[in-house]
N, C-alpha and C positions, 0 to 999 in steps of 0.2 A: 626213255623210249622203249617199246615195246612192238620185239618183233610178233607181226602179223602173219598167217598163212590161213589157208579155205578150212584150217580145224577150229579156228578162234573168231574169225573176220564176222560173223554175225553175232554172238556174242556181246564184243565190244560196240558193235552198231547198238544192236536194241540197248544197250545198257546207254551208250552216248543219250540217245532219241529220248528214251523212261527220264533221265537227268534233267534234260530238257523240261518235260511233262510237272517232272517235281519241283523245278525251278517257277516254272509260270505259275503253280498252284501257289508257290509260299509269294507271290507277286512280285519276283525279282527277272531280269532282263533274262529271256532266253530268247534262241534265234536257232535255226539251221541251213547250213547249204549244203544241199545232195548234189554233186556232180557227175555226171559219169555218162559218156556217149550213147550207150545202150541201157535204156530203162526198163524195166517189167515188173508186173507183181508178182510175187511168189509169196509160196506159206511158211511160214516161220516156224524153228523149231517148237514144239511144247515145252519143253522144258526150260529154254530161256526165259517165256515169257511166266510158267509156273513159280520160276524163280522171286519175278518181280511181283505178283499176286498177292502177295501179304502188306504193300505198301501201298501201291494206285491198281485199279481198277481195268484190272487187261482180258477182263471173261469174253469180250465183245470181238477180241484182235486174236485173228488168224494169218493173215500177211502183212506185208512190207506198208500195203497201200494204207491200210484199215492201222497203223502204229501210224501211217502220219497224219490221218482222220483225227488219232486222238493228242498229237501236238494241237493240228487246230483248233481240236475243241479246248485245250488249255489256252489259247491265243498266244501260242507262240508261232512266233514265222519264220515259214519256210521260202527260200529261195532256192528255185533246179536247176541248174545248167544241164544243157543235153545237146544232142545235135536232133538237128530238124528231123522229124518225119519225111516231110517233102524231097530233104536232102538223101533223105538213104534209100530214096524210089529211084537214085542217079545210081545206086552201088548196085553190087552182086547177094547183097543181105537179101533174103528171104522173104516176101510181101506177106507172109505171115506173121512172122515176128516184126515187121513194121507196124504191121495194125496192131499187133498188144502194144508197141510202142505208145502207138497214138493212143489208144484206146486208156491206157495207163495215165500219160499224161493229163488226158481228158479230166479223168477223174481227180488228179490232184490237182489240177484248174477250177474243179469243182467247188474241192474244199478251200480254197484260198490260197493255193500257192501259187507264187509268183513263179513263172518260168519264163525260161531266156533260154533262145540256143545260141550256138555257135559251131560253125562246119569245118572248125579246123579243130576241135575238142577230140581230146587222147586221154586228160587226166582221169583220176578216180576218184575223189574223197568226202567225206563227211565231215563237216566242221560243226560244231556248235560250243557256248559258254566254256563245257567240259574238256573238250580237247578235240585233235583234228585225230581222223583215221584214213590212210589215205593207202595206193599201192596199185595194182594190176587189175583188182576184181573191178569188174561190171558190176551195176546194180540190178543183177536179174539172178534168176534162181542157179544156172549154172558159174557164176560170177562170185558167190557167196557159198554155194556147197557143195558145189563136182568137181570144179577145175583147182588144177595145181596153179594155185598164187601168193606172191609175195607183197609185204608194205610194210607200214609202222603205224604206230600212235604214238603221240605226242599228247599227256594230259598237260591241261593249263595251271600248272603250279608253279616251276619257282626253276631259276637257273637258264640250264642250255635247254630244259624241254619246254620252259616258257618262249623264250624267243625264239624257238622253230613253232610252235604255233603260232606266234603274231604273226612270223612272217608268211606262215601258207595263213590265216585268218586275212592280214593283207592282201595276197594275192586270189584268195578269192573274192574279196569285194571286188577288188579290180575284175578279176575275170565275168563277175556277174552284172556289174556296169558297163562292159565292152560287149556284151554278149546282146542280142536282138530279141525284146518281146516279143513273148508271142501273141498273137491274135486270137483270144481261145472260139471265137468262131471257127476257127480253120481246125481242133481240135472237134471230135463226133462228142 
């Protein structure tokens, strides 16, 4: 396990997501599910992704949205759990950041991701092949590099870090099988 805070939490994302990428290219099973109530796109550091530039091809990727443009274009699939748009026009959230919400979502319905909400959603995490990354952060810009937060990761290898990922990898099929597609008409 490895503790997580907002100095590392992108980091270990893009590296998850790129693993994924390079999994789908060598043609072996890759998958993700992004969960997390509040979605947005933001821009990704330079340097994480300069980091991975010597192996796949990241000159094109500037934010969150445009890394999982380039899952799909590997064909690997992504599943989102989030809470509704519709839903958070009932709250005190901001009809600003609602519409990047939708506006966000829109566009990974574009590319082929499957999304689901659900209006009782609090979790956070990233799962795929590699390992899960999961904790406090949102998946929006202040979620990954301003706020003070805490989580783990759990890589898929061997022991007690193996079976704390089957068990959050279990519990998010479940969660993304009880969750409510969406209509991406009702997405702009």
């Amino acid at each position: 396990m490895v503790h997580v805070t907002e100095e590392n939490v992108e980091i270990i994302d893009v590296d998850l997501l790129i693993q994924e990428c390079l999994r789908a290219s060598e043609g072996k099973e890759a998958f993700a599910y992004i969960i997390s109530p509040f979605i947005s796109d933001f821009i990704l550091s330079p340097s994480w992704l300069s980091f991975v530039s010597n192996i796949i091809e990241v000159a094109d990727i500037d934010s969150y949205v445009d890394l999982v443009g380039l899952l799909r274009h590997h064909g690997v699939d992504v599943r989102v759990v989030t809470r509704s748009p519709a839903d958070l026009r009932t709250t005190t959230i901001s009809r600003k950041f609602i519409d990047k919400q939708e506006r966000t979502l829109a566009q990974l319905a574009k590319m082929g991701c499957e999304i689901r909400t659900n209006a009782s959603l609090h979790a956070k995490a990233t799962l795929t092949s590699g390992g899960v990354l999961a904790g406090s952060f949102n998946l929006t810009q202040s979620g990954r590099s301003l706020n003070l937060e805490a989580g783990f990761y759990f890589p898929n290898t061997f022991g007690i870090e193996k079976r704390e990922y089957e068990d959050k990898l279990e519990w998010a099929q479940r969660l993304f099988s009880e969750s409510v597609p969406v209509n991406n008409s009702r997405l702009r």
